[in-house]
Short mmCIF file of the C-alpha atoms (twelve columns), coordinates in Angstrom:
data_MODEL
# 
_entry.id   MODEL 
# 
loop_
_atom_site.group_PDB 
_atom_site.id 
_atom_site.type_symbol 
_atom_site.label_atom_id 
_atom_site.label_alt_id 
_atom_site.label_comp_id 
_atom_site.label_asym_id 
_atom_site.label_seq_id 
_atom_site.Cartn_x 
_atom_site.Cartn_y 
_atom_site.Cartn_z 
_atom_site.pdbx_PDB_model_num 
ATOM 1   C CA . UNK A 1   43.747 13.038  24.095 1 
ATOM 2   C CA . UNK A 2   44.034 9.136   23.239 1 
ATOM 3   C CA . UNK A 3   41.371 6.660   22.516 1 
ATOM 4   C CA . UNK A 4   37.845 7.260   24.208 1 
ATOM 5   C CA . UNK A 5   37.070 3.706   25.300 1 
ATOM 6   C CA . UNK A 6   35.456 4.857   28.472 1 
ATOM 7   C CA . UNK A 7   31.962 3.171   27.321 1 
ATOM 8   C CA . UNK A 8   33.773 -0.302  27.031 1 
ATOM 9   C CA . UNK A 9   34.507 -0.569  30.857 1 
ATOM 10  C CA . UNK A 10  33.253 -0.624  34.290 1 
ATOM 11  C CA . UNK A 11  34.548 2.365   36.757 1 
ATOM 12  C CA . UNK A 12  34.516 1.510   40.221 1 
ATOM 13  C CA . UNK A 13  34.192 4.539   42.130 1 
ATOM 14  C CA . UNK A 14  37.580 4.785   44.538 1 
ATOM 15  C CA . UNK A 15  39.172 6.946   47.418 1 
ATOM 16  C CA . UNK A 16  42.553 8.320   48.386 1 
ATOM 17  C CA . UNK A 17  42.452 5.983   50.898 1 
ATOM 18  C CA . UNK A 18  42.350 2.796   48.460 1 
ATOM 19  C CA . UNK A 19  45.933 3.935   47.323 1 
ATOM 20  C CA . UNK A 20  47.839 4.270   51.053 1 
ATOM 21  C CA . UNK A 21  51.473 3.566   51.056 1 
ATOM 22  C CA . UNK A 22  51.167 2.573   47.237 1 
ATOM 23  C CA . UNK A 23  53.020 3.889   44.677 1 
ATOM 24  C CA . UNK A 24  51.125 5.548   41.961 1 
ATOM 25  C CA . UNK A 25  52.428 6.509   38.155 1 
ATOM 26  C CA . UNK A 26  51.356 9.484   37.044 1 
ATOM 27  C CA . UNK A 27  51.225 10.641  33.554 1 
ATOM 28  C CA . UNK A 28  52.791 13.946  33.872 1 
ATOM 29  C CA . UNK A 29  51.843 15.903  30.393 1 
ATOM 30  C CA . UNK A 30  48.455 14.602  30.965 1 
ATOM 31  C CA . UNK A 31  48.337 16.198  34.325 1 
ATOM 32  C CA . UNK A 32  49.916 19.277  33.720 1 
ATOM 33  C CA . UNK A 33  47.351 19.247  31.011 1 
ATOM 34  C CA . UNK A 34  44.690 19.101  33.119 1 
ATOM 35  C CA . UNK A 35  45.853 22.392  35.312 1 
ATOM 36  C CA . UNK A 36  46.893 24.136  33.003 1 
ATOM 37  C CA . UNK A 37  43.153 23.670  31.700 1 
ATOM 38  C CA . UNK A 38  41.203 23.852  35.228 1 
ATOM 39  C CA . UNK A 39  43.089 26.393  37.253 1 
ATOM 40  C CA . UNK A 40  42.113 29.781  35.819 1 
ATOM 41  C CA . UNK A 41  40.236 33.000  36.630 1 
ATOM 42  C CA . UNK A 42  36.817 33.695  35.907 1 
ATOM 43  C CA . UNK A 43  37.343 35.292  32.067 1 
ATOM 44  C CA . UNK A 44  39.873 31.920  31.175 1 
ATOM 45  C CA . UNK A 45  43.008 34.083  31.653 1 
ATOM 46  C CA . UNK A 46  45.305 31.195  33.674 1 
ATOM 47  C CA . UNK A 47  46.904 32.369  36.887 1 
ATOM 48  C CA . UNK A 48  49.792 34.046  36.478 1 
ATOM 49  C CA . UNK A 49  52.906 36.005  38.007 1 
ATOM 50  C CA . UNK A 50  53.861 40.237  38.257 1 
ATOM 51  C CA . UNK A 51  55.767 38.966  34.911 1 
ATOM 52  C CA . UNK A 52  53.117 37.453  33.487 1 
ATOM 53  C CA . UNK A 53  54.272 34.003  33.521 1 
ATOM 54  C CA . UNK A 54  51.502 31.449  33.590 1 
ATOM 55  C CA . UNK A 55  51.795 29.525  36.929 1 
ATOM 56  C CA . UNK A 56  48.778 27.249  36.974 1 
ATOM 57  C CA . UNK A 57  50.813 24.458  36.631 1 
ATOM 58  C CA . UNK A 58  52.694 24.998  39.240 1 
ATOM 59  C CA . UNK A 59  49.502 25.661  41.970 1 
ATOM 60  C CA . UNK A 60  48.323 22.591  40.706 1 
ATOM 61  C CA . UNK A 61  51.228 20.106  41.373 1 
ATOM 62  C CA . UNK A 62  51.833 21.857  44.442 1 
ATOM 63  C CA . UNK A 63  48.410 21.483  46.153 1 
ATOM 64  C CA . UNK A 64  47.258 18.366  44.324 1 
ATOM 65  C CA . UNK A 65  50.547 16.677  45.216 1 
ATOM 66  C CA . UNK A 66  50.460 17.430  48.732 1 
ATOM 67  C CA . UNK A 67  46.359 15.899  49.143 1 
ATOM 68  C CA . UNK A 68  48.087 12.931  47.920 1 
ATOM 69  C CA . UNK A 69  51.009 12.837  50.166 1 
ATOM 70  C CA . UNK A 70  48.611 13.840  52.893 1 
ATOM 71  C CA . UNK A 71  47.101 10.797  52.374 1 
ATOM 72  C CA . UNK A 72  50.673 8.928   52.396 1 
ATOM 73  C CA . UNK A 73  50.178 7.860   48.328 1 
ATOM 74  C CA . UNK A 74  53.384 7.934   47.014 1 
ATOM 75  C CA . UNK A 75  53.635 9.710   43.508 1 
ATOM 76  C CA . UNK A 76  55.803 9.368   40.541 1 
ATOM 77  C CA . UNK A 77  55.729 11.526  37.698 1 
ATOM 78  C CA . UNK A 78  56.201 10.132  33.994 1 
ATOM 79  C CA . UNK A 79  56.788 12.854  31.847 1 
ATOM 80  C CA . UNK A 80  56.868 12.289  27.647 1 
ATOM 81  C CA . UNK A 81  60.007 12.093  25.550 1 
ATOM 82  C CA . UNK A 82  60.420 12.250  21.609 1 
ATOM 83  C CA . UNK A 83  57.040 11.124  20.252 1 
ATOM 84  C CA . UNK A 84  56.505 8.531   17.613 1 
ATOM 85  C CA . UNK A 85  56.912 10.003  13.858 1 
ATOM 86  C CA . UNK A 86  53.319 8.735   13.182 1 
ATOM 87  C CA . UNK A 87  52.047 11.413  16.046 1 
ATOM 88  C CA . UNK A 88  52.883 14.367  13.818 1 
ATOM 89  C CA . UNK A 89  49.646 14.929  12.254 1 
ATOM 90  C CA . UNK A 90  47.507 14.382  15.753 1 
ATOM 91  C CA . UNK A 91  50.137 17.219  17.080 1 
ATOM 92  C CA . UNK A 92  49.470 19.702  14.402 1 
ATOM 93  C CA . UNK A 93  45.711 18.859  14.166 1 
ATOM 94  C CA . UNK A 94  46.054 19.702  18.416 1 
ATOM 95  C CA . UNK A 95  47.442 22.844  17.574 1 
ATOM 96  C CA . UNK A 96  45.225 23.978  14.978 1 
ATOM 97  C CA . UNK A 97  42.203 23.440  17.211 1 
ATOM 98  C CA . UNK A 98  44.180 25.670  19.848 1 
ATOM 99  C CA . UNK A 99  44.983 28.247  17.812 1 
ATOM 100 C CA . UNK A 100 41.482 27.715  16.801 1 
ATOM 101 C CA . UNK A 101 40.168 28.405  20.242 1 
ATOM 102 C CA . UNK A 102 42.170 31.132  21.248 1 
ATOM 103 C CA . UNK A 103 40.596 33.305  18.353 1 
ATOM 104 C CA . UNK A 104 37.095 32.100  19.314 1 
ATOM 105 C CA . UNK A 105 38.631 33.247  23.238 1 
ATOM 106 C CA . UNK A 106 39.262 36.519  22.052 1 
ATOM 107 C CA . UNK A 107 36.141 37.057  20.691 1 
ATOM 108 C CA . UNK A 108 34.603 35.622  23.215 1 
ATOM 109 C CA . UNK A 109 35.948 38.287  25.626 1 
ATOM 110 C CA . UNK A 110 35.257 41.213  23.329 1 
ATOM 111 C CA . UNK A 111 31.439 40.458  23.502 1 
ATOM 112 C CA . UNK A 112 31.590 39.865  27.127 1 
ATOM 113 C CA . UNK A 113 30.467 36.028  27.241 1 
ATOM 114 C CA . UNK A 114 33.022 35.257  30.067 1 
ATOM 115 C CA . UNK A 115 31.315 31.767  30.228 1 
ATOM 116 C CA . UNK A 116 31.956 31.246  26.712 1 
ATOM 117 C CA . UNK A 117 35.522 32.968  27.242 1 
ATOM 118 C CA . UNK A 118 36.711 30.677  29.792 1 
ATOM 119 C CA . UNK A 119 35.433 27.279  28.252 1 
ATOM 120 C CA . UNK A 120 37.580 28.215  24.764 1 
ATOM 121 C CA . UNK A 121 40.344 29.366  27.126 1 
ATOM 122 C CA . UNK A 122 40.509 25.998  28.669 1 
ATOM 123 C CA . UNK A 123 40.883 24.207  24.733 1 
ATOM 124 C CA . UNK A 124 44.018 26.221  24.454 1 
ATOM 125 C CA . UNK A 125 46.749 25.028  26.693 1 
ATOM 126 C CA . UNK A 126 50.098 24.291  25.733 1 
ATOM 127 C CA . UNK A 127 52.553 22.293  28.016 1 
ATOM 128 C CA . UNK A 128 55.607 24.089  26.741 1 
ATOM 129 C CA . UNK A 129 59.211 22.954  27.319 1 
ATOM 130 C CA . UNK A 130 59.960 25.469  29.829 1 
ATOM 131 C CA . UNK A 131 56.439 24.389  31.952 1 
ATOM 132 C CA . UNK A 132 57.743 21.068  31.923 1 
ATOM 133 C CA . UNK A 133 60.926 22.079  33.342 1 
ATOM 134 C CA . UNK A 134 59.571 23.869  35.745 1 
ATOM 135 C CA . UNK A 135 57.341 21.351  37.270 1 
ATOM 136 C CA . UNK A 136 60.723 18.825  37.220 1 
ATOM 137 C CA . UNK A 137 62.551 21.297  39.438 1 
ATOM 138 C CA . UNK A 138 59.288 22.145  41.525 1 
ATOM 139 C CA . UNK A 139 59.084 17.888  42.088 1 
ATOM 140 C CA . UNK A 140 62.573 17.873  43.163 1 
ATOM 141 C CA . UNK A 141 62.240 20.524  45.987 1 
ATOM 142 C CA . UNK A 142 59.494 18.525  46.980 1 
ATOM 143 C CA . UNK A 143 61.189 14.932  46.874 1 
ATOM 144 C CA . UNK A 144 58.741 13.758  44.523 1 
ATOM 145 C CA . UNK A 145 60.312 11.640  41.797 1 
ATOM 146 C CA . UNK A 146 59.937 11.853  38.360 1 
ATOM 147 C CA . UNK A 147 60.904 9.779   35.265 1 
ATOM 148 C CA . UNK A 148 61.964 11.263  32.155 1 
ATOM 149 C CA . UNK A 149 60.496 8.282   29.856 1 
ATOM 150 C CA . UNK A 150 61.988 7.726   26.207 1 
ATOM 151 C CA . UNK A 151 58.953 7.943   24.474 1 
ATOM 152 C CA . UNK A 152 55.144 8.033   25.504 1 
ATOM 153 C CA . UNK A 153 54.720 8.813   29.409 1 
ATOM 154 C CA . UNK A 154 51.625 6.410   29.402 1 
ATOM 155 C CA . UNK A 155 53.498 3.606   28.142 1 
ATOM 156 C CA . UNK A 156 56.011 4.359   30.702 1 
ATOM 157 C CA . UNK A 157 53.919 4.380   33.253 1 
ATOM 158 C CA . UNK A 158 52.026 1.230   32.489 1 
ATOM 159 C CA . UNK A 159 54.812 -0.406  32.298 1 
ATOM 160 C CA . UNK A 160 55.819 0.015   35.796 1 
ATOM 161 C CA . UNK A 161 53.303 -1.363  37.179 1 
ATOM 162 C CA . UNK A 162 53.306 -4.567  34.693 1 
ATOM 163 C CA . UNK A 163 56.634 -4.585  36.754 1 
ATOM 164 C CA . UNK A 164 55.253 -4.290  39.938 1 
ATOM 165 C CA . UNK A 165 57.454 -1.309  40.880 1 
ATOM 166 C CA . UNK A 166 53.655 1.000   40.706 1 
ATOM 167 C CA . UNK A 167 50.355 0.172   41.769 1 
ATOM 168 C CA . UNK A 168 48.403 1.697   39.283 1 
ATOM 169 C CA . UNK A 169 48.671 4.528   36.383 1 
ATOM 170 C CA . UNK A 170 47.311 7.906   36.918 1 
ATOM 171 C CA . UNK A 171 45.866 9.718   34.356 1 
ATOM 172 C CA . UNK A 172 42.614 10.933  32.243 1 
ATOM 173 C CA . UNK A 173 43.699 8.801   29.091 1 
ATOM 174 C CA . UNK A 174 41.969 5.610   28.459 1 
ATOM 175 C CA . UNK A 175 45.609 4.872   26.043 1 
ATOM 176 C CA . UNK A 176 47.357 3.502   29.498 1 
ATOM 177 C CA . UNK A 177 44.828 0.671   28.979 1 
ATOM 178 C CA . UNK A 178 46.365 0.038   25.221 1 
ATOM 179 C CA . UNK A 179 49.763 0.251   26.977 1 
ATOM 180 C CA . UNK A 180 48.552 -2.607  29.164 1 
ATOM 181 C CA . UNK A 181 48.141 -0.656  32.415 1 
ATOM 182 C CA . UNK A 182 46.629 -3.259  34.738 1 
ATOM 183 C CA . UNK A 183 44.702 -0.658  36.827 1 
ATOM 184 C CA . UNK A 184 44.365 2.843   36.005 1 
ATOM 185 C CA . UNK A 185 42.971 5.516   38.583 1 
ATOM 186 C CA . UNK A 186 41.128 8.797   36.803 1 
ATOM 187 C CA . UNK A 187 40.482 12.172  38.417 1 
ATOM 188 C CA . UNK A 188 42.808 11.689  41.645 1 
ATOM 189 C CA . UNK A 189 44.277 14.796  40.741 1 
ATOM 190 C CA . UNK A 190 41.376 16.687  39.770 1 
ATOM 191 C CA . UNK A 191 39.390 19.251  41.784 1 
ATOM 192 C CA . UNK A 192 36.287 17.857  43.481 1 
ATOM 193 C CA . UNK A 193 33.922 20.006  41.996 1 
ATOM 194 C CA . UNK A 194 33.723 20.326  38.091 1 
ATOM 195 C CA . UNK A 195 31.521 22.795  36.326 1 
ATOM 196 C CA . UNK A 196 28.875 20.438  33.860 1 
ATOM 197 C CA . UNK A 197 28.909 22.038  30.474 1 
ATOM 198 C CA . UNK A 198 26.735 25.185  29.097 1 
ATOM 199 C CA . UNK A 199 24.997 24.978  32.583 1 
ATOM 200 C CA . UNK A 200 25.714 26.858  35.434 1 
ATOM 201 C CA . UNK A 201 26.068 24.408  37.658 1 
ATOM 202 C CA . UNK A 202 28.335 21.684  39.265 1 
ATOM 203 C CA . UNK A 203 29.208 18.082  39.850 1 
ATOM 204 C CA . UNK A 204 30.774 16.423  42.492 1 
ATOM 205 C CA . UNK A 205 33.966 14.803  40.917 1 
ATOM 206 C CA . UNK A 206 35.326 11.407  42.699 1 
ATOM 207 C CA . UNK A 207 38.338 9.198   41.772 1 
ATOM 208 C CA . UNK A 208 37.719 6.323   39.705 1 
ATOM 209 C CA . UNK A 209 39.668 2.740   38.948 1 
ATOM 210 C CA . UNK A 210 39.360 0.646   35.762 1 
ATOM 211 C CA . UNK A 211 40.664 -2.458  35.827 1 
ATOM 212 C CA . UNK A 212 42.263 -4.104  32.205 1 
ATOM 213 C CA . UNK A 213 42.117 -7.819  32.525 1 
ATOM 214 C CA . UNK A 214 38.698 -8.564  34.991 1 
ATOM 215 C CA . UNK A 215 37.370 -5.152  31.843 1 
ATOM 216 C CA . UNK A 216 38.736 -7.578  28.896 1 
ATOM 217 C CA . UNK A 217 36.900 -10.946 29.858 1 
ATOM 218 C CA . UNK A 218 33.657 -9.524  30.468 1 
ATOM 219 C CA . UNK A 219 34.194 -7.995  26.847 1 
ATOM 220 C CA . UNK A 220 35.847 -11.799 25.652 1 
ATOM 221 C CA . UNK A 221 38.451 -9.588  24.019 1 
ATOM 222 C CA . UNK A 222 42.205 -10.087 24.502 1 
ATOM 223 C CA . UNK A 223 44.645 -6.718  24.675 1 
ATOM 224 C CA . UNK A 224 45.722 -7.399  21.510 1 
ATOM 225 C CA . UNK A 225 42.079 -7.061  20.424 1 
ATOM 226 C CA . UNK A 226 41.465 -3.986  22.223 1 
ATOM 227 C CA . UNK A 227 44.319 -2.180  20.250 1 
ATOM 228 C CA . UNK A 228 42.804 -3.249  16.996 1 
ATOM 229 C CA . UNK A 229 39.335 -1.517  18.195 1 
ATOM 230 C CA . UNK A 230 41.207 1.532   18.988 1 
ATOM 231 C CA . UNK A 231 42.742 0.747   15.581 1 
ATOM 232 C CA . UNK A 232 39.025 0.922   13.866 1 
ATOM 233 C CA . UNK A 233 38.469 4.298   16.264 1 
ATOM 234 C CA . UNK A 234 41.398 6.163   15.787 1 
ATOM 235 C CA . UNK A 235 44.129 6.921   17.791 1 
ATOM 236 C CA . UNK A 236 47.166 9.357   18.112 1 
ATOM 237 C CA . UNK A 237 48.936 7.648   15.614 1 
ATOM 238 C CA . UNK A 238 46.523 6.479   12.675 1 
ATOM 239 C CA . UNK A 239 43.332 8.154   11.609 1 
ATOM 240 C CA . UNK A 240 40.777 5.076   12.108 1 
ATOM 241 C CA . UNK A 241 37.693 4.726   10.118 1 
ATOM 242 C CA . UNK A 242 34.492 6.651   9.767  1 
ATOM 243 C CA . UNK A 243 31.556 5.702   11.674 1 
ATOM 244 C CA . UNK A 244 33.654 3.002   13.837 1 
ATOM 245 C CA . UNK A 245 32.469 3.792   17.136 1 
ATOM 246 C CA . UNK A 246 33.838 1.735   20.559 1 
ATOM 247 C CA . UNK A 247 30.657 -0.881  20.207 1 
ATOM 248 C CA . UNK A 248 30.766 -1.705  16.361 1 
ATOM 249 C CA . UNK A 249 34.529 -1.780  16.314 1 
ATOM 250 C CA . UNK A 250 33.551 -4.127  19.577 1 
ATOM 251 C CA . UNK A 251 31.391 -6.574  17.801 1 
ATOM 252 C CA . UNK A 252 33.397 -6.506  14.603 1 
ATOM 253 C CA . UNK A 253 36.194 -7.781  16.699 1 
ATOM 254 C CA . UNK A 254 34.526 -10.469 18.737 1 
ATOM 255 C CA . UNK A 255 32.340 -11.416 15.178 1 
ATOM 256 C CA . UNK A 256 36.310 -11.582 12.702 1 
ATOM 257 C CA . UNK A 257 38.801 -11.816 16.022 1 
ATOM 258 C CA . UNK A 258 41.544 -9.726  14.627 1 
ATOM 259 C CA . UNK A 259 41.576 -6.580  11.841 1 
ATOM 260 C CA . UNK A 260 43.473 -9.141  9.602  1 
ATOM 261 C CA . UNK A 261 40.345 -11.124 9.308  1 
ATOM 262 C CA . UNK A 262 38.226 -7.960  9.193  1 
ATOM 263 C CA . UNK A 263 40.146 -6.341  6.810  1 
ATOM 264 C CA . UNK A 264 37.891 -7.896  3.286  1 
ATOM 265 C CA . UNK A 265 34.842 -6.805  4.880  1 
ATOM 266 C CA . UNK A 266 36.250 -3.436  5.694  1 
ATOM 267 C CA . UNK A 267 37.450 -2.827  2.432  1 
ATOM 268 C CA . UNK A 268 33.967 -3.581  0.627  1 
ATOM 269 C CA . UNK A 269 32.694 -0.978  2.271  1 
ATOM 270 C CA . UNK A 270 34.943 1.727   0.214  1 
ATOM 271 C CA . UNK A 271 37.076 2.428   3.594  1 
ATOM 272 C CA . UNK A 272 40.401 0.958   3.501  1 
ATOM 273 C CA . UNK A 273 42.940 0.036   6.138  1 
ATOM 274 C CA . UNK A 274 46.407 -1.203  4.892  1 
ATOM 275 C CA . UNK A 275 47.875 -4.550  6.899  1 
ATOM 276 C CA . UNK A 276 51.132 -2.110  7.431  1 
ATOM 277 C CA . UNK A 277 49.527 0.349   9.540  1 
ATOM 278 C CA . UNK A 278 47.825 -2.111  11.539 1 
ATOM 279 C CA . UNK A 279 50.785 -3.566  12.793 1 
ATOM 280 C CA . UNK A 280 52.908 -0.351  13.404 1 
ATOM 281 C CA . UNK A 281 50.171 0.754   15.476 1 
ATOM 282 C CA . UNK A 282 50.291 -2.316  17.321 1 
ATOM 283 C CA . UNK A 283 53.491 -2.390  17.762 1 
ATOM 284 C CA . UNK A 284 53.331 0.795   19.392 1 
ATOM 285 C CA . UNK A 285 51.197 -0.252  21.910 1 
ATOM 286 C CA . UNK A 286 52.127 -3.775  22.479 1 
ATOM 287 C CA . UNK A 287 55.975 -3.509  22.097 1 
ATOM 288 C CA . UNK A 288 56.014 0.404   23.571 1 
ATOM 289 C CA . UNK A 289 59.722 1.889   23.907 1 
ATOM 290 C CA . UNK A 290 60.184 2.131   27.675 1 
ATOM 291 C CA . UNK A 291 63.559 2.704   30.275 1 
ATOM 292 C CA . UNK A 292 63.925 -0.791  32.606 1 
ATOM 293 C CA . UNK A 293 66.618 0.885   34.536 1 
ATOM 294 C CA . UNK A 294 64.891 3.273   37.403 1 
ATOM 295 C CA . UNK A 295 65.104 4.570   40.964 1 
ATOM 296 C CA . UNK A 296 62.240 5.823   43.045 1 
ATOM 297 C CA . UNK A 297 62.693 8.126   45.939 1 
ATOM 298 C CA . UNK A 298 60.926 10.480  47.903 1 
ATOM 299 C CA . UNK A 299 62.184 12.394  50.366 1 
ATOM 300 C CA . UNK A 300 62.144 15.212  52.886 1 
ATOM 301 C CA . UNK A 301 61.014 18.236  50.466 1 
ATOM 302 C CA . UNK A 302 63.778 21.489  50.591 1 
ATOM 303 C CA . UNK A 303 62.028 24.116  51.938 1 
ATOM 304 C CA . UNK A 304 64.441 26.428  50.427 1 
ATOM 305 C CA . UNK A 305 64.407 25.584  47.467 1 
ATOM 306 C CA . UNK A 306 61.047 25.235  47.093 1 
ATOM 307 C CA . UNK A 307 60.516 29.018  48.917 1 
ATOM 308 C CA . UNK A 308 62.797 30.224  46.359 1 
ATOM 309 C CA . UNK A 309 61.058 29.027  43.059 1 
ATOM 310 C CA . UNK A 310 57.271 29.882  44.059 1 
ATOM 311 C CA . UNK A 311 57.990 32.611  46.459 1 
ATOM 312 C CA . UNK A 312 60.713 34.399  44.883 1 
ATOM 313 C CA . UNK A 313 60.495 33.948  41.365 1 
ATOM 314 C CA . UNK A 314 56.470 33.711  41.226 1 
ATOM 315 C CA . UNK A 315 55.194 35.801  43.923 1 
ATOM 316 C CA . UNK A 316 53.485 32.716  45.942 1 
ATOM 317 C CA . UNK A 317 52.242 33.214  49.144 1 
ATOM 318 C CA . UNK A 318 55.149 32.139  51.945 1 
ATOM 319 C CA . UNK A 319 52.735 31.773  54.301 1 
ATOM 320 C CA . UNK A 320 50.276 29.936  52.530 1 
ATOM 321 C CA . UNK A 321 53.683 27.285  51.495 1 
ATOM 322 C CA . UNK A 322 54.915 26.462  54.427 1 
ATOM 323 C CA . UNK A 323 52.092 24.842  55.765 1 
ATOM 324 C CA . UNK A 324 51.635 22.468  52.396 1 
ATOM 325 C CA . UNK A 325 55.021 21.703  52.594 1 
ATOM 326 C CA . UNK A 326 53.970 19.705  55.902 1 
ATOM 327 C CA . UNK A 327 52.274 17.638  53.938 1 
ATOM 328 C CA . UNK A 328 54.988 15.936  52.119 1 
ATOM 329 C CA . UNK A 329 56.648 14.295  55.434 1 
ATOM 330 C CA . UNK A 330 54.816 11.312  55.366 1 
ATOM 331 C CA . UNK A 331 56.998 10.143  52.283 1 
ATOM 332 C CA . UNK A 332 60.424 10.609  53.205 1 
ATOM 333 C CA . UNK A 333 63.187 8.270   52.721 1 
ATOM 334 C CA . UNK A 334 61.190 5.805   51.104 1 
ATOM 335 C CA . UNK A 335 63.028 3.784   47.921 1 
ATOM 336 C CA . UNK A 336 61.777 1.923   45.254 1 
ATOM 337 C CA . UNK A 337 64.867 0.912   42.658 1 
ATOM 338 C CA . UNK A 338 64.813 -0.844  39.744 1 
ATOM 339 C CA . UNK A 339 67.958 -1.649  37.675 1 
ATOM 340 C CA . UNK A 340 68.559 -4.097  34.725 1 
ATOM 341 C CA . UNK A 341 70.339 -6.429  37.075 1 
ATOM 342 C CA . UNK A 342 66.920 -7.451  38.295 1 
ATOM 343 C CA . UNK A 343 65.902 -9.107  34.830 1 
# 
């Protein structure tokens, strides 16, 4: 998902207890992305109730969550509205190479390559409606907050923290630097272990901060340039250009300074990039459709309620709840707001 401009920038290897008492965005499709891909049994099959719901995203927000509040970070959750007209294409190419992957699962299974099996497995989740409404309620018996953004979560969530009102972004996608994120934090929700590819064997999986503006002058490139590289790559919303990697789309930039200037030379060599997609794609990222009026709260989770969606209705463990739900007291009646009366 997003831009892969991971080679571009330094990552400064972090720990939970870099982010105490500091309130953290997270980019909640991403996330529920990532357990709905991770937590799964051996053949790829996610984990699932006596109705065969999937549940993986809920173990995952549940136990991930609480390491956090165990280690008194506060979390928000950003979860994506309508997305931009131009994503269309990205989201049916997405589900093409799921559908795509599921067949290749099946077959997978049928020869009894459960390696194989559970690798396409992961390529084929879908955070459906109904998963994201579940996590919502499953955040609100737990007194995490959450933030139903217009548009793109990441944008969202970047945002808040231009504002002050976050620390830093959480999520996988490099896009949240685009969005201007001034520090983004990858794998703090991850598990600590993560199986290397084809091999079996493991690797020891630690979180990680970039930071945008210290990351842009040691490139000599200005956020508007970086956006115009991710231009030349391709993102979500335009298709980019064929054999524009993160380094020549790099030196391009700092050789013409903007894709206006680069756009004769482009052109010559029988690609072409029209001056109107340029800047709707800019404007995407650099004037992103975000909510200014917010309130953050956390408190004391409701046991109940919380007992009564993973226990009752999914067959959770009681007595393996409880105890994580100890976690969570750390955060308590603690209140961030934000209204437009503060502009």
């Amino acid at each position: 998902m997003g831009v892969d401009l991971g080679e571009l920038f330094t990552k400064e290897p972090c720990r939970f207890e870099d982010f105490k008492d500091q309130v953290v965005a997270l980019d909640g499709y991403n996330i529920l992305h990532q357990f709905l891909s991770s937590i799964r049994q051996r053949d790829g099959t996610p984990l699932k109730d006596a109705q065969g719901r999937i549940t993986s995203h809920l173990s995952g927000l549940l136990y991930r969550t609480a390491n956090m509040a165990a280690a008194r970070i506060r979390p928000v959750y950003i979860f994506d509205g309508t997305p931009h007209p131009l994503k269309a294409r990205t989201i049916q190419q997405r589900r093409e190479r799921k559908e795509q992957a599921e067949r290749e699962w099946k077959e997978a299974l049928e020869k009894g390559d459960l390696e194989k099996a559970k690798s396409k497995a992961q390529q084929t989740s879908r955070v459906t409606t109904e998963i994201i409404e579940q996590s919502k309620q499953l955040l609100q018996g737990l007194g995490i907050p959450y933030i139903q953004a217009p548009s793109e979560g990441e944008a969202q969530a970047s945002y808040m923290v231009q504002q002050g009102d976050a620390f830093a972004v959480g999520s996988q996608d490099f896009d949240c630097l685009l969005f201007g994120a001034p520090l983004l934090i990858r794998n703090l929700t991850s598990s600590e272990k993560r199986k290397l590819p084809n091999k079996q064997a493991y690797t020891t999986v630690h979180p990680e901060r970039i930071c945008l503006e210290p990351g842009l002058q040691k490139l000599g490139i200005t956020r508007q340039q970086l956006v115009d590289i991710a231009i030349l790559i391709g993102t979500d919303f335009n298709d980019g250009l064929k054999g524009y990697g993160p380094k020549k789309s790099l030196k391009l930039l700092q050789e013409k300074g903007s894709l206006e200037n680069a756009l004769d030379s482009i052109t010559e060599t029988g690609m072409s990039l029209s001056f109107d997609e340029v800047t709707t794609v800019r404007d995407i990222f650099l004037q992103p459709t975000v909510i200014t009026d917010y309130s953050l709260q956390w408190s004391k989770p409701d046991t109940a309620r919380v007992i009564q969606l993973l226990c009752d209705e999914h067959q959770f463990s009681k007595d393996r709840i409880e105890p994580v739900l100890e976690q969570f007291s750390s955060l308590q009646q603690q209140t961030k707001q934000k209204n437009l009366f503060d502009f």
